[in-house]
N, C-alpha and C positions, 0 to 999 in steps of 0.2 A: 504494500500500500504506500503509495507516495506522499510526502508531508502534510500535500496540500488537502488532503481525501481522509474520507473517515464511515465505520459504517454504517450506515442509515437500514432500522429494521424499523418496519411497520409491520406490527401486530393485530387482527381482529381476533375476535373469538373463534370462526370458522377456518379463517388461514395465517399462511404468512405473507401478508400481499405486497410486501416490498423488502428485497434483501441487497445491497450493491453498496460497494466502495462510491460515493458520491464527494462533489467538492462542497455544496451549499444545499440546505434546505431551509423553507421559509412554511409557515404555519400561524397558526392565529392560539393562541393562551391565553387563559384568563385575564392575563394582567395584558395584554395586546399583542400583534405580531410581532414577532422573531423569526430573525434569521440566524442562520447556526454554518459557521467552517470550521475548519478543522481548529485543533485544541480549544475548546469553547471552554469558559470557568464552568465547574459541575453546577447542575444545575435541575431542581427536579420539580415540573409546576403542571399544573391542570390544563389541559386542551378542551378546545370548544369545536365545535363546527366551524368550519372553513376550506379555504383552499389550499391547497400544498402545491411547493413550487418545489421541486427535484431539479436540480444543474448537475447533470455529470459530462465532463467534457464538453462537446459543443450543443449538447441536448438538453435540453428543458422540458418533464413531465411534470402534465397539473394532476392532480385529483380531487375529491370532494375528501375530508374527514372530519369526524363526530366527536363527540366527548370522548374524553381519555385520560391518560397521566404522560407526557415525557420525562423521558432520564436522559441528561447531556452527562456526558465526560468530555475529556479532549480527544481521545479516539473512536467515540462512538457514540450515536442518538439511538434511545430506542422507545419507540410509538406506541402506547397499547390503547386502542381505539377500540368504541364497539362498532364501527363500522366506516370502511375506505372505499372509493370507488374512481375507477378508472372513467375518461368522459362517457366511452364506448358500453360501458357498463350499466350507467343512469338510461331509466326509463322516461323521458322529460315531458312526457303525456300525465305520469302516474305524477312525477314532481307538480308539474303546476297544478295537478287537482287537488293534490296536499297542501301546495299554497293556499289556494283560495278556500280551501275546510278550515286552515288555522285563520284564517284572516276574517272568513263569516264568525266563527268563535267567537272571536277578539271581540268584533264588532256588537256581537248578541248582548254583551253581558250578564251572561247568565249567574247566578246564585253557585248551579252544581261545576261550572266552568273552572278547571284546572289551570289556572294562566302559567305558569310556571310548565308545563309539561306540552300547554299549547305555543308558546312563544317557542320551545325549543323545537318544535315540530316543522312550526315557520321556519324559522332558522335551518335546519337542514334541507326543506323543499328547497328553498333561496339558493342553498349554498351548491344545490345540486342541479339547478339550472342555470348559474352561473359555467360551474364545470363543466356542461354535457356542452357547451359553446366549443371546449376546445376540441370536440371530437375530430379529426381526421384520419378515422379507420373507415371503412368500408364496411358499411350496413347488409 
């Protein structure tokens, strides 16, 4: 592994959907985005929904991810997310109609209305038809 590179594992519960010596990765934490290269000060905080920015060499991969925990050292991130997705991977018919269910929600103000479970709900549709923009795989 070269000085510049470090390994980035992203974890969900079903796989391991990202394993690679990378130079930078960017994501969104509780306390706001971060970007992470190599020997980063250790470092261990809550993930939110958002987008992930993977640089390895001259490539740039996005994906959507969910809540989770990161763990920084200086030679290694690693992601434990309950759920990653590639743009190819998002359904963006199923996303916007999750939008617009959290967003009637919101709107209802109901009494039995979860806000806390429905704002995160938003937030992931969002986050996943942000992502499914960067698709260029072949459907």
């Amino acid at each position: 592994m070269a000085n510049n590179k470090f390994l980035l594992q992203v974890v969900t519960p079903e796989r391991i959907f990202y394993e690679d010596d990378v130079e930078r990765v960017e994501f969104k934490t509780s306390e706001g985005d971060i970007g992470v290269y190599a020997n980063h000060i250790p470092l261990t905080t809550p993930v939110v929904s958002g987008m992930m920015v993977i640089k390895n060499d001259s490539k740039v991969e996005k994906a959507a991810i969910h809540k989770g925990f990161v763990e920084i050292t200086p030679e290694k991130v690693t992601i434990l997310t309950d759920a990653a997705e590639w743009p190819h991977e998002i359904d963006i018919k199923r996303a916007e109609e999750a939008k617009l269910r959290a967003e009637r929600r919101l709107k209802a103000d109901k009494a039995e209305l979860n806000e806390i479970r429905t704002k995160a709900a938003l937030a992931r549709s969002v986050v996943r038809i942000e992502v499914s923009k960067y698709d260029d795989s072949d459907k």
